[in-house]
C-alpha positions, 0 to 999 in steps of 0.5 A, spaced: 160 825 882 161 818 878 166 817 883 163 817 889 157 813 884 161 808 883 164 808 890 157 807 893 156 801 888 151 804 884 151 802 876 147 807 873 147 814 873 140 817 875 137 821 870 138 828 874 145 826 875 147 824 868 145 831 865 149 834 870 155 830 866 152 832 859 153 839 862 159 839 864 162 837 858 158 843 855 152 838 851 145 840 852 139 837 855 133 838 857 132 841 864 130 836 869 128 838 875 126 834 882 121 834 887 122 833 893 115 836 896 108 835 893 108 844 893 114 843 889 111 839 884 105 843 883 109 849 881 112 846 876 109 846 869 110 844 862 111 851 858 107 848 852 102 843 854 101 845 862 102 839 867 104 833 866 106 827 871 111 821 870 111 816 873 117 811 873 123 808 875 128 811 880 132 809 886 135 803 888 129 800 882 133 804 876 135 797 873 129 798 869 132 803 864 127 808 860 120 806 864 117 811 864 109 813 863 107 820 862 099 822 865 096 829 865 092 832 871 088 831 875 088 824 876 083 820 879 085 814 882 083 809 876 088 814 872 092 813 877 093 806 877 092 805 870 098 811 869 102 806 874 100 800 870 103 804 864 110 802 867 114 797 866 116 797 873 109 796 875 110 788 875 117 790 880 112 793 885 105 789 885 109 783 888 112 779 881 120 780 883 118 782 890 118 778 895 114 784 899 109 788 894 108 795 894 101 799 898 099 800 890 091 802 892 097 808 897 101 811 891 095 812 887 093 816 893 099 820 893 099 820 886 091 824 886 092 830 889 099 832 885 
């Protein structure tokens, strides 16, 4: 797996790939599960305080390390945006190093019925 990382270019390991390391060498961790569809999302709930959302940096935007802000559902789209907001990767998707920004007013529609 790191081979094929490096391989592709990529400096950093996702956070779903570096526990699968820390696996392999018999190092425990939280287990982190990914969604892929919004159903698998909503069937995934925090034992101890319910549902919670995080929003953060993934991707080809992984360079900004630990951005990540939590929120609990529901959201509305001003919880949304302010739990956008909480990211530091924000300022990347409004515009501030892009030189295309990201449909904010979209994602907080998105971000509302998970």
């Amino acid at each position: 797996m790191i081979d094929s990382i490096r391989s592709s270019g990529r400096p950093l390991l996702s956070e779903c790939e570096a526990k699968q390391v820390l696996a392999a060498y018999g190092i425990p961790a939280v287990e982190t599960m990914l969604a892929q569809r919004q159903d698998e999302a909503l069937n995934r709930l925090e034992n101890e305080f319910g549902p919670v959302l995080m929003f953060g940096a993934e991707g080809r935007l992984v360079e900004v390390p630990d951005d990540h802000a939590l929120g609990l559902p529901p959201l509305d789209t001003t919880l949304a945006r302010r739990l956008m907001e909480q990211a530091r990767i924000h300022g990347v998707l409004t515009g501030s190093r892009r030189k295309k920004p990201v449909d904010v007013s979209r994602t907080e529609e998105l971000l509302v019925p998970v």
